[in-house]
Backbone as JSON Lines, residues from 0, in Angstrom:
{"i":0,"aa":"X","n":[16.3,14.68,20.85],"ca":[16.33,13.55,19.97],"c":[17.2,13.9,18.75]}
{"i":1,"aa":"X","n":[18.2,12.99,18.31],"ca":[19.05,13.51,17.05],"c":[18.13,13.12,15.88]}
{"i":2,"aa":"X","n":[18.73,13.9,15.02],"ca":[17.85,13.64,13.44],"c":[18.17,12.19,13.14]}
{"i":3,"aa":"X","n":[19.01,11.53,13.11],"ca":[19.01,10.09,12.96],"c":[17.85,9.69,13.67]}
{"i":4,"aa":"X","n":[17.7,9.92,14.63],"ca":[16.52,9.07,15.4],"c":[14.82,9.56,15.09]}
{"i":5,"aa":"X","n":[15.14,11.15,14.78],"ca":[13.59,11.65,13.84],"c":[13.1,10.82,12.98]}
{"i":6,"aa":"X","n":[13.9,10.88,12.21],"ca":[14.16,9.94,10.62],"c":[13.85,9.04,10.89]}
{"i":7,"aa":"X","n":[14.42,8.2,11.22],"ca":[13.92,6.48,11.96],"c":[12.57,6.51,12.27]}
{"i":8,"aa":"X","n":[12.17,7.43,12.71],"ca":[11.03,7.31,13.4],"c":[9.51,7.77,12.3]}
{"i":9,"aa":"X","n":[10.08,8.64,11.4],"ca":[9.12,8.97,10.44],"c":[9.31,7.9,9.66]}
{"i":10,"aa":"X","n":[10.25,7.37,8.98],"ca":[10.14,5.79,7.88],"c":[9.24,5.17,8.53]}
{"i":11,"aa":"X","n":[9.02,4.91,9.92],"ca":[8.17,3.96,9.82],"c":[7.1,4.59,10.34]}
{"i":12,"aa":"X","n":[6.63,5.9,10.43],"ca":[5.53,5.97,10.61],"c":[4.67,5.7,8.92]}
{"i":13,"aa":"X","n":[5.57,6.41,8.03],"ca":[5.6,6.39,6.58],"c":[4.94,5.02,6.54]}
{"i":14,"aa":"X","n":[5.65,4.08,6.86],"ca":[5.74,2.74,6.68],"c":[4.3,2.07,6.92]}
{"i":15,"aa":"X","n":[3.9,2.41,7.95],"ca":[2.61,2.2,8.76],"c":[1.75,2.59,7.97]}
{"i":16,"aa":"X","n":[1.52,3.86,7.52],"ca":[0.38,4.25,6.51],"c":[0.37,3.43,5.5]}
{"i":17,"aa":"X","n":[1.69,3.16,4.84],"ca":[1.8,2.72,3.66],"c":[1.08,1.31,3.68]}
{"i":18,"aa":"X","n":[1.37,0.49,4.57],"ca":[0.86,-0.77,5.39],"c":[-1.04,-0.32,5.42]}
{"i":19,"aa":"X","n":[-1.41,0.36,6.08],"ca":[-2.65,0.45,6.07],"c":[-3.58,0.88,4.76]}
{"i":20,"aa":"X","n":[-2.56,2.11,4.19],"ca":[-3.3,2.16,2.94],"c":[-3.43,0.98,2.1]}
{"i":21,"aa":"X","n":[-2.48,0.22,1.86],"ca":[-1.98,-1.54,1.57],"c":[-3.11,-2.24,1.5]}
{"i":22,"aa":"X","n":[-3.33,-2.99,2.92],"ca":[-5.19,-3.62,3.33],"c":[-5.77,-2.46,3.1]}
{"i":23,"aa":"X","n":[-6.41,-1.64,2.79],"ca":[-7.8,-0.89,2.68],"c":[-7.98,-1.49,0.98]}
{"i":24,"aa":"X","n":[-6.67,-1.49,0.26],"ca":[-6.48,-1.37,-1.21],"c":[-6.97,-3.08,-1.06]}
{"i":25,"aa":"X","n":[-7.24,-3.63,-0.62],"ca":[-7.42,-5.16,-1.07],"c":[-8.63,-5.19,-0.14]}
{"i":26,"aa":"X","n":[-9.04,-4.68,0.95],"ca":[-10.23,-4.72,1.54],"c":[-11.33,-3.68,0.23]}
{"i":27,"aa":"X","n":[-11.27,-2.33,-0.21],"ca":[-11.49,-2.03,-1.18],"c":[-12.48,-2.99,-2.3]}
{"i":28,"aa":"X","n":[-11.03,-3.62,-2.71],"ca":[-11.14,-4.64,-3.87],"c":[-11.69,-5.83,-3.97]}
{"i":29,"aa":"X","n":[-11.95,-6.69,-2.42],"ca":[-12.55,-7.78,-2.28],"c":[-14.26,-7.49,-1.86]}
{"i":30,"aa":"X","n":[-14.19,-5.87,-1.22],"ca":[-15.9,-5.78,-0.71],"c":[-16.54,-5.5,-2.44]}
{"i":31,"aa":"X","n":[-16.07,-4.85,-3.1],"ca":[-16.14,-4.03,-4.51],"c":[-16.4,-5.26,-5.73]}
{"i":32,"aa":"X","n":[-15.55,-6.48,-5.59],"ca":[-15.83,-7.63,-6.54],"c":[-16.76,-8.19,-6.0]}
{"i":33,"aa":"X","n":[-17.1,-8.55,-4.53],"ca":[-18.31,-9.84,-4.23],"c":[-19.03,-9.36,-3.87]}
{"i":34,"aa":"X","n":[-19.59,-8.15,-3.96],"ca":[-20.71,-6.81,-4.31],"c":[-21.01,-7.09,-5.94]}
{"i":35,"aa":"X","n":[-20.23,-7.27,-6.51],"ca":[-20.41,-7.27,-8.06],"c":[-20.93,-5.71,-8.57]}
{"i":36,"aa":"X","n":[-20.43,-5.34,-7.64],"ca":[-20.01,-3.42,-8.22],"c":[-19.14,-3.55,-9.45]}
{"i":37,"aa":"X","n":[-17.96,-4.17,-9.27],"ca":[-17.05,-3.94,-10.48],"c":[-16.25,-5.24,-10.76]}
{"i":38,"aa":"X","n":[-15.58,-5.07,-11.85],"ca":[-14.49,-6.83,-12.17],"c":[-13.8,-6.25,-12.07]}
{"i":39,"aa":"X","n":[-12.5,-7.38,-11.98],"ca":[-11.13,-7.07,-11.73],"c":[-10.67,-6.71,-13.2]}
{"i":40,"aa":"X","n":[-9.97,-5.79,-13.66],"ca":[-9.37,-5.64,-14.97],"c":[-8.04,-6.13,-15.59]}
{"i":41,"aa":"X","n":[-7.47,-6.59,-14.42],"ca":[-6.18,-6.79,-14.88],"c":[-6.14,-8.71,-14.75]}
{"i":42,"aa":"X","n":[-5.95,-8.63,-16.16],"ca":[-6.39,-10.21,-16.84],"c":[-4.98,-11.25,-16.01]}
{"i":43,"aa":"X","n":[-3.76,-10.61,-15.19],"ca":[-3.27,-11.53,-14.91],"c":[-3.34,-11.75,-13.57]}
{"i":44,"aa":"X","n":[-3.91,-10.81,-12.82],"ca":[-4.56,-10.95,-11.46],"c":[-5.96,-11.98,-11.46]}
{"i":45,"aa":"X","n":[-6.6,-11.43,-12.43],"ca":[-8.14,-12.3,-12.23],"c":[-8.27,-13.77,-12.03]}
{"i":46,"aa":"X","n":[-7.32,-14.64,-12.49],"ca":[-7.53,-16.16,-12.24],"c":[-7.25,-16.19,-10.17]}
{"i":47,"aa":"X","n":[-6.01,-15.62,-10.22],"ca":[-5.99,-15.81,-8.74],"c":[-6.19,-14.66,-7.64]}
{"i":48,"aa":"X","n":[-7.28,-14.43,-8.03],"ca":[-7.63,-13.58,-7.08],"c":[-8.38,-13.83,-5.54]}
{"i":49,"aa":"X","n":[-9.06,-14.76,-6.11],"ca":[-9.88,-15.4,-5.16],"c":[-9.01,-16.6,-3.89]}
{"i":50,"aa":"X","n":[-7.57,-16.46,-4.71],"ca":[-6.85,-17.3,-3.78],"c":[-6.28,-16.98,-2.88]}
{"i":51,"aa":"X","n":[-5.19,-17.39,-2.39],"ca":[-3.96,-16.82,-1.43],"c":[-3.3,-15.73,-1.73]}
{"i":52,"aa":"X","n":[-3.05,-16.39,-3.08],"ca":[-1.65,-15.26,-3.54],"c":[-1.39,-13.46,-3.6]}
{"i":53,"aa":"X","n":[-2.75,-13.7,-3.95],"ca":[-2.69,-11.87,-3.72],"c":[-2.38,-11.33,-2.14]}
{"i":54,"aa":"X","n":[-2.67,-11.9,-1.01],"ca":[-2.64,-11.22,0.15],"c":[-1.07,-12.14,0.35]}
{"i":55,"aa":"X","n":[-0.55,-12.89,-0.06],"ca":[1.05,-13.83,0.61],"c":[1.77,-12.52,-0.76]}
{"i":56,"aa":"X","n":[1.59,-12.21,-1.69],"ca":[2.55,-11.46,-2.51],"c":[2.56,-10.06,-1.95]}
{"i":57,"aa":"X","n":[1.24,-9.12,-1.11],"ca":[1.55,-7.81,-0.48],"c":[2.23,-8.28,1.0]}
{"i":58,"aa":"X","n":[1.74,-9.42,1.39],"ca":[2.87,-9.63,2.63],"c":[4.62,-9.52,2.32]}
{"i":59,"aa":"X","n":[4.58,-10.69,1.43],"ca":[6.13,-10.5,0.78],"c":[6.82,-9.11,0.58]}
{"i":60,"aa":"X","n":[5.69,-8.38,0.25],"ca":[6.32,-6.93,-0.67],"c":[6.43,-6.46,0.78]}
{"i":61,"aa":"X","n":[5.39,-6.29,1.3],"ca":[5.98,-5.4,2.56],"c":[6.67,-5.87,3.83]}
{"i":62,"aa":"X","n":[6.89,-7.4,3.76],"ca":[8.25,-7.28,4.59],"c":[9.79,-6.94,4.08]}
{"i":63,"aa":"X","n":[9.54,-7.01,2.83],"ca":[10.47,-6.98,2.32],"c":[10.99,-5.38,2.16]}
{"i":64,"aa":"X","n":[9.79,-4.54,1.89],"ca":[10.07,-3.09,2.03],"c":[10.73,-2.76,3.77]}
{"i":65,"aa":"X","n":[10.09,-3.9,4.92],"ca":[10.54,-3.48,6.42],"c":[12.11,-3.68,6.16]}
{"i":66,"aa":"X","n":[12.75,-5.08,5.5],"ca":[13.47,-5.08,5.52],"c":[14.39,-4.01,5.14]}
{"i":67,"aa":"X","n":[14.13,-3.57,3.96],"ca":[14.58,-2.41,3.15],"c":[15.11,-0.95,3.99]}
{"i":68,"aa":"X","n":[13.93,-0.66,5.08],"ca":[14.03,0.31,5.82],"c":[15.05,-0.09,6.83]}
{"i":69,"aa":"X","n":[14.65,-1.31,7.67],"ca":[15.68,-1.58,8.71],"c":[17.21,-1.31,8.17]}
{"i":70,"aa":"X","n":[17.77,-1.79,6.91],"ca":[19.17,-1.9,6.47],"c":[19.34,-0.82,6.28]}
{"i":71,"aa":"X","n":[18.42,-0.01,5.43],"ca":[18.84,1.63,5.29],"c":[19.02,2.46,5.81]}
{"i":72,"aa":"X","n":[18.32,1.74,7.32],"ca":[18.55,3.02,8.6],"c":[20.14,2.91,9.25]}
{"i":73,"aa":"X","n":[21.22,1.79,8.61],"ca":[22.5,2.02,9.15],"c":[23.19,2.03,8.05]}
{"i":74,"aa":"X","n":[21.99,3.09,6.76],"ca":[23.32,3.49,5.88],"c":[23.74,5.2,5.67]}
{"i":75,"aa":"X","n":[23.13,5.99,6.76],"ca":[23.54,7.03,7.02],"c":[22.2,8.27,7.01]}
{"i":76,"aa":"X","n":[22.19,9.52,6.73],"ca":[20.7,10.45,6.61],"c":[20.36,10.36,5.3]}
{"i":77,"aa":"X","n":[21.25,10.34,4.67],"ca":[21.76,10.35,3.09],"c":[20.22,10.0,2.47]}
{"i":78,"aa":"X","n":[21.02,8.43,2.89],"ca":[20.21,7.44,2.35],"c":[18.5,7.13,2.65]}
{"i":79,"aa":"X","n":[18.64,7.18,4.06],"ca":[17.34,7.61,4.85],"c":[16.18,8.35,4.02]}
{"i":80,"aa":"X","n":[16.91,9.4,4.07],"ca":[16.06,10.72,3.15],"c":[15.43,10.23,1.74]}
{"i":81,"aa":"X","n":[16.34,9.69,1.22],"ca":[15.73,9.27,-0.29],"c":[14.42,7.69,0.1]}
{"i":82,"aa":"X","n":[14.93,6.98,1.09],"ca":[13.72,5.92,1.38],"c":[12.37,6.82,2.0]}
{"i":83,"aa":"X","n":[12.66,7.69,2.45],"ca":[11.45,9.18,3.25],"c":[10.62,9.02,1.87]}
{"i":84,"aa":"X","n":[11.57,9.85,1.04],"ca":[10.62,10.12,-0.47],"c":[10.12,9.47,-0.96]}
{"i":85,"aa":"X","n":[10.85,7.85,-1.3],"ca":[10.08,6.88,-2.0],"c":[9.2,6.47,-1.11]}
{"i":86,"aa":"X","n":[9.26,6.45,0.4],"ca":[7.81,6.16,0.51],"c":[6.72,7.15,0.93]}
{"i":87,"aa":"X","n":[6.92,8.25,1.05],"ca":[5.61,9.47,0.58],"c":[5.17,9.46,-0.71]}
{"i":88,"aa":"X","n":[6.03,9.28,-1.56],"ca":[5.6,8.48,-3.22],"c":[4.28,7.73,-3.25]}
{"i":89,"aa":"X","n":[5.26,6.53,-2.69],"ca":[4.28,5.28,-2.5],"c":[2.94,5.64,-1.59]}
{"i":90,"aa":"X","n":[2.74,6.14,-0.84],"ca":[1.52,6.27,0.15],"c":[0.85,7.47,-0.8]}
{"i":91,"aa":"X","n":[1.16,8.67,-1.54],"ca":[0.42,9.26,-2.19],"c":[-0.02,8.52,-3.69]}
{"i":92,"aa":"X","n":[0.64,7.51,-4.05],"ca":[-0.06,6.82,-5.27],"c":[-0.87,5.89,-4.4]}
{"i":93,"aa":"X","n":[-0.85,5.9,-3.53],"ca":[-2.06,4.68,-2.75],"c":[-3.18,5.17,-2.87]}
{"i":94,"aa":"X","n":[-2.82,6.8,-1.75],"ca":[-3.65,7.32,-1.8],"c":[-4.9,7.72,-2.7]}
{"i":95,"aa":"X","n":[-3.9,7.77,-3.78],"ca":[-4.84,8.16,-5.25],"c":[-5.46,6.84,-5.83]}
{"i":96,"aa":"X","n":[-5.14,5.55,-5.4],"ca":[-5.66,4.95,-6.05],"c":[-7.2,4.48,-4.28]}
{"i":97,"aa":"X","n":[-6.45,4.6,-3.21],"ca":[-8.33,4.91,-2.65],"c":[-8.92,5.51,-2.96]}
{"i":98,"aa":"X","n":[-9.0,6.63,-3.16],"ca":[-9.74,7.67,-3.55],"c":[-10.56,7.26,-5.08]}
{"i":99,"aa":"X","n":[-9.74,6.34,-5.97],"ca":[-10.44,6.0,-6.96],"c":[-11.79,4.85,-6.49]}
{"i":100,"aa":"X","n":[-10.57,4.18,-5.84],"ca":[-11.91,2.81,-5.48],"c":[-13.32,3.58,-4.42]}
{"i":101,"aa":"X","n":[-13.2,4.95,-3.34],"ca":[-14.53,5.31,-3.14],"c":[-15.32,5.51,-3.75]}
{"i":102,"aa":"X","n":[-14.38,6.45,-5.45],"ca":[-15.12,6.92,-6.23],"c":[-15.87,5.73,-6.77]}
{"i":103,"aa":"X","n":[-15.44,4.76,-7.32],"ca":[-15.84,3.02,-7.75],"c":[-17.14,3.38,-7.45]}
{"i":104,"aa":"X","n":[-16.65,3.15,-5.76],"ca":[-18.0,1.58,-4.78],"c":[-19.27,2.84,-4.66]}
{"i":105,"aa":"X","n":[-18.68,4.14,-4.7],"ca":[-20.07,5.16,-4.39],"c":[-20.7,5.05,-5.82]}
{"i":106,"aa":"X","n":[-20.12,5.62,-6.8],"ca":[-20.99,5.21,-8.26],"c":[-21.77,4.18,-8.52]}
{"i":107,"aa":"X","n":[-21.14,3.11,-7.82],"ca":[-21.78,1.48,-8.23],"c":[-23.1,1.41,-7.18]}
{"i":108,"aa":"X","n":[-22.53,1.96,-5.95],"ca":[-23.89,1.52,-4.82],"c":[-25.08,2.58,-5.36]}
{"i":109,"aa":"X","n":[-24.94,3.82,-6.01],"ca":[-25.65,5.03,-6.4],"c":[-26.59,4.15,-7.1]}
{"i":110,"aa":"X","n":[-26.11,3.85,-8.33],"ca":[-26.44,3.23,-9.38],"c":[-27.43,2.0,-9.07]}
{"i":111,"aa":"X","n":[-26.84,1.1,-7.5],"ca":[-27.77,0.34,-7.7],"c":[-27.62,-1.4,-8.35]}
């Protein structure tokens, strides 16, 4: 298999996590609010939260990131490589922010 085709093949495995860590982060956030474990903090999310928009704006973002990958994969290794990083970036700030919301929902269910 040539490294062009490795590469290709790790972006989107990248991609996939990033995607799953994605829904856990809003599955997370919707079991965690209508539990009334915790409120939402961020005052310009809170009116529409309960609506569409939050799950049609991570759709948007992440087709738009597929798109991102598809075009970048015929702009050489170069380029490839640096979309690799930004999204091991992105999946380790996910990461860190699940890891916050277990910490959340276990404190809150402890508690009671």
């Amino acid at each position: 298999m040539s490294p062009e085709a490795i590469l290709n093949r790790q972006l989107w495995r990248w991609y996939v996590v990033l995607f799953i860590a994605n829904e856990l982060d809003l599955l997370y956030t919707y079991f965690g609010l209508g539990q009334g474990f915790f409120h939402e903090a961020n005052p310009l999310l809170r009116p529409y939260l309960y609506t569409w928009w939050p799950i049609a704006l991570k759709a948007i973002a992440l087709a738009g990131l597929a798109l991102g990958i598809a075009a970048g994969m015929r702009a050489g290794l170069r380029r490839q490589r640096r979309v690799l990083r930004v999204l091991r970036g992105a999946v380790a700030i996910y990461g860190i922010v699940l890891i916050l919301h277990l910490v959340t929902l276990f404190r809150a269910m402890v508690r009671g």
